[in-house]
MIDOSE-1310 file (N, C-alpha, C; in nm, 2 decimals, decimal comma, always signed):
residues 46
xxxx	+6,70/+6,66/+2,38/+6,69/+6,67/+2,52/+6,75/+6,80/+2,57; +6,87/+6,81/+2,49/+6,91/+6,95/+2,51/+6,85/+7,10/+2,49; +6,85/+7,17/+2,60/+6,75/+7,30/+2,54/+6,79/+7,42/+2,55; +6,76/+7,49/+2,50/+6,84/+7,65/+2,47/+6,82/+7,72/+2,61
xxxx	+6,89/+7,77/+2,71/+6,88/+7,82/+2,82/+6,93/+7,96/+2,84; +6,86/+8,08/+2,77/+6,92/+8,20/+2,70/+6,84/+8,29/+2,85; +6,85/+8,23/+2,98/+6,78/+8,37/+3,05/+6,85/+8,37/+3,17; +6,97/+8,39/+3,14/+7,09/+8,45/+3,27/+7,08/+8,37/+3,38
xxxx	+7,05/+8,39/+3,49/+7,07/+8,34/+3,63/+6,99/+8,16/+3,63; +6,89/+8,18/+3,60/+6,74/+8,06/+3,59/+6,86/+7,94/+3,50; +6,87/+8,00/+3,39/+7,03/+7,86/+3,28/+7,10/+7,81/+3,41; +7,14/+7,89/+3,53/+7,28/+7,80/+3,59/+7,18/+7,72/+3,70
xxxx	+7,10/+7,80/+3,73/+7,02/+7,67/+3,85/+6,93/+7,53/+3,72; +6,90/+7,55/+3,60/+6,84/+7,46/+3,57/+6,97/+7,37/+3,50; +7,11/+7,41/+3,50/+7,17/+7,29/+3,44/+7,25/+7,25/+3,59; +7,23/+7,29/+3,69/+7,24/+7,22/+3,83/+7,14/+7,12/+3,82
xxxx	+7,00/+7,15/+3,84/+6,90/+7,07/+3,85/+6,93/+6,96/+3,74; +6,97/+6,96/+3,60/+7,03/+6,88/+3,55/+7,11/+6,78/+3,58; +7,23/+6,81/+3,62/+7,31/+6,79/+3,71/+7,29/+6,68/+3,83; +7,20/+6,73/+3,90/+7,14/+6,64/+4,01/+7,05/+6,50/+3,95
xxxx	+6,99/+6,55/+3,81/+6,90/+6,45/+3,79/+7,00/+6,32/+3,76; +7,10/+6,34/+3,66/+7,16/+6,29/+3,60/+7,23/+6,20/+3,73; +7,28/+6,27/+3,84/+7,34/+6,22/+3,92/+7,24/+6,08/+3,97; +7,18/+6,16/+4,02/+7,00/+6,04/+4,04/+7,02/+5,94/+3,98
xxxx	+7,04/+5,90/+3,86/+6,98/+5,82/+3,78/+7,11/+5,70/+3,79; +7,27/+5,78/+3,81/+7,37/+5,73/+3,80/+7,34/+5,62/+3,94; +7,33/+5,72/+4,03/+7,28/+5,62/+4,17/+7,20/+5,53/+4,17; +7,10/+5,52/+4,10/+6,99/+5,44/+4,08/+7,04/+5,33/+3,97
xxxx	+7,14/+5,32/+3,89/+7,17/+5,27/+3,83/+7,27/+5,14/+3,89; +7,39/+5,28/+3,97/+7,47/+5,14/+4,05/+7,37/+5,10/+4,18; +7,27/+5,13/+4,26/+7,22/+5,03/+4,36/+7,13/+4,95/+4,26; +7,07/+4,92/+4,18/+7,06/+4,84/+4,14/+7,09/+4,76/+4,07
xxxx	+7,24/+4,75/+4,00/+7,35/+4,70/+4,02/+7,39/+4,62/+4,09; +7,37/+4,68/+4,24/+7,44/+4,62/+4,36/+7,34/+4,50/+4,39; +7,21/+4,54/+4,36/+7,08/+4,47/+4,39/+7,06/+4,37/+4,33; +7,10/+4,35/+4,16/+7,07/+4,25/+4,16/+6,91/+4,30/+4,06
xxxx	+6,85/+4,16/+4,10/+6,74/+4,20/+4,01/+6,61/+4,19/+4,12; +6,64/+4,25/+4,22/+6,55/+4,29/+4,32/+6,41/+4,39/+4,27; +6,32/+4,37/+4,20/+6,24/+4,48/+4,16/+6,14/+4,53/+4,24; +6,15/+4,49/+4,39/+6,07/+4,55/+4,50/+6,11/+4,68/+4,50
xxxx	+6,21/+4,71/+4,54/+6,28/+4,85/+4,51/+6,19/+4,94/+4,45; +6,16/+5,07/+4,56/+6,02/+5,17/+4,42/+6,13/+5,24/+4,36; +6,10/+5,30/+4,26/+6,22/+5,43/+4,17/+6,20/+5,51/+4,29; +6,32/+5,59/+4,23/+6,33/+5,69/+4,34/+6,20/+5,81/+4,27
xx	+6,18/+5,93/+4,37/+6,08/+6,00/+4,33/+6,17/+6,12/+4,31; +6,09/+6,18/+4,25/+6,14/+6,35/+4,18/+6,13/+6,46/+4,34
């Protein structure tokens, strides 16, 4: 998953974007957690 990001400025905004995804997912993880097994819920979108 991990990928070589050897082109200066573009590496720090796409391991932000990383960053954010990962955050995403953490979110999505604890509200449905909170939820229960609610599977009306759509995923979140990109």
């Amino acid at each position: 998953m991990a990928e070589l990001r050897d082109d200066g400025v573009h590496s720090h905004y796409a391991l932000s974007d990383d960053r954010i995804a990962t955050g995403m997912e953490l979110m999505r993880e604890i509200l449905f957690d909170q939820l229960g097994d609610d599977h009306h819920v759509p995923p979140a979108e990109h």
